[in-house]
N, C-alpha and C positions, 0 to 999 in steps of 0.2 A: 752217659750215665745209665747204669741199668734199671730197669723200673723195678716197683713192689706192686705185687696183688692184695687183695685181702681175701682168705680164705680162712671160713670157720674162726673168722675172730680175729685172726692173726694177719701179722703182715710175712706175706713170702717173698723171697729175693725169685723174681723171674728164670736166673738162671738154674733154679734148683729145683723148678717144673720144668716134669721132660718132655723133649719135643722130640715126635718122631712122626714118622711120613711128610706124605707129599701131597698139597689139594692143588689140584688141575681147573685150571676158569680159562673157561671160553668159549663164545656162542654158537659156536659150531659143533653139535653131539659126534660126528663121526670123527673128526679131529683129538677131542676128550677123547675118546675112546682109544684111537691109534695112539694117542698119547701115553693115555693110561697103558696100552698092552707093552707099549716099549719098554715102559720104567718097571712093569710090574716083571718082564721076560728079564730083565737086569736084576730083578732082585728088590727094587725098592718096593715098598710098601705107601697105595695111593688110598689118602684116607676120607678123600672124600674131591666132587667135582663139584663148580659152580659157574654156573653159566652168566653170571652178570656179576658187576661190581658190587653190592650190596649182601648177593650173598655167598661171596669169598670174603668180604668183613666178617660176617654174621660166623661162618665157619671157618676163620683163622680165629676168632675168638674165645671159641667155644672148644677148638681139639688141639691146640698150640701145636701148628703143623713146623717141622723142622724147613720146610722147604715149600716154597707158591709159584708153580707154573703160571702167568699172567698171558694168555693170547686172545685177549679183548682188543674191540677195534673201538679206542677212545683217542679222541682229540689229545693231542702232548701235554696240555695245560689236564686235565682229569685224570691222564695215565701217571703225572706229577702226584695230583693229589689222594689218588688211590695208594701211591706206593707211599709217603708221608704217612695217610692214616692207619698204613698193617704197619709201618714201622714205631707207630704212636700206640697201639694195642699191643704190639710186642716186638721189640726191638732187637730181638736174637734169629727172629727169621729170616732166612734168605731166599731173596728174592729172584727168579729167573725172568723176564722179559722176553718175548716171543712176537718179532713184529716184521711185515715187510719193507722192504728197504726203503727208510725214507731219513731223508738229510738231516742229521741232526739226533735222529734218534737214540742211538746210542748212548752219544753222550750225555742228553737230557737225562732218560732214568737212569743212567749210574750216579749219575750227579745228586739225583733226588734219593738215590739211597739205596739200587737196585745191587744185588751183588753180579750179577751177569746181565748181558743182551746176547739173545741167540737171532740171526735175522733168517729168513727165509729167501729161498727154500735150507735145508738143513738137512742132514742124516739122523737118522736115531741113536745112532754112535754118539755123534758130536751132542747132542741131547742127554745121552744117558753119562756119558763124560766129564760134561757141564756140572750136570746136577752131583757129582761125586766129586767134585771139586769145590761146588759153595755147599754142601751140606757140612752143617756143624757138626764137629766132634763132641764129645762126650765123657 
């Protein structure tokens, strides 16, 4: 079911707030960065980074990003409930996962709602690919 906002009084259909770009999280500043230059050298537009789980909520909230690069190094059970609560603020985003090979992975956050898992190591290709494949149309 798709959610409603309230804006200026009114209730909005989520899908009729546009979503566009891409927010990049992860603890690593040179990584965001090489991240950021890949998507931007492709064309996408990155509209903001976050370096912890709080504030990729805080800034999926706030800029309804079409697209959330996640390469945070969280336990499976927090990387579960991270990807639950962007999808509980807004349910039209997708979601990329970016994590090192570990059993199970995968399937755990697609499960939990993720639209892709990208595992490492990886090209920038298959990164900028990915993301042109789970971004929403319009």
């Amino acid at each position: 079911m798709i959610g409603f906002i309230n804006i200026l009084g009114g209730l909005v259909n989520l899908i009729d707030v546009p979503h566009s770009g891409i927010i990049v999280a992860g603890e690593v500043p040179l990584l965001r960065v090489l991240l950021k230059m890949a998507l931007e050298d492709a064309g996408f537009q990155v509209i903001g980074e976050a370096d912890d789980a709080q504030d990729l909520l805080v800034m999926s909230q706030g800029q309804k990003p079409a697209v959330v690069l996640i390469d945070l190094n969280l336990e499976q059970s927090d990387l579960v409930r991270l990807i639950e609560d962007l999808l509980d603020i807004d349910p039209i985003i997708s979601i990329v996962v970016i994590s090192d090979p570990i059993e199970g992975a995968g399937e755990t956050v697609l499960s939990a709602g993720a639209r892709a898992f990208l595992q490492k190591p990886f090209s920038m290709y298959d990164l900028t690919d990915m993301v042109r494949k789970v971004k929403p149309v319009y």
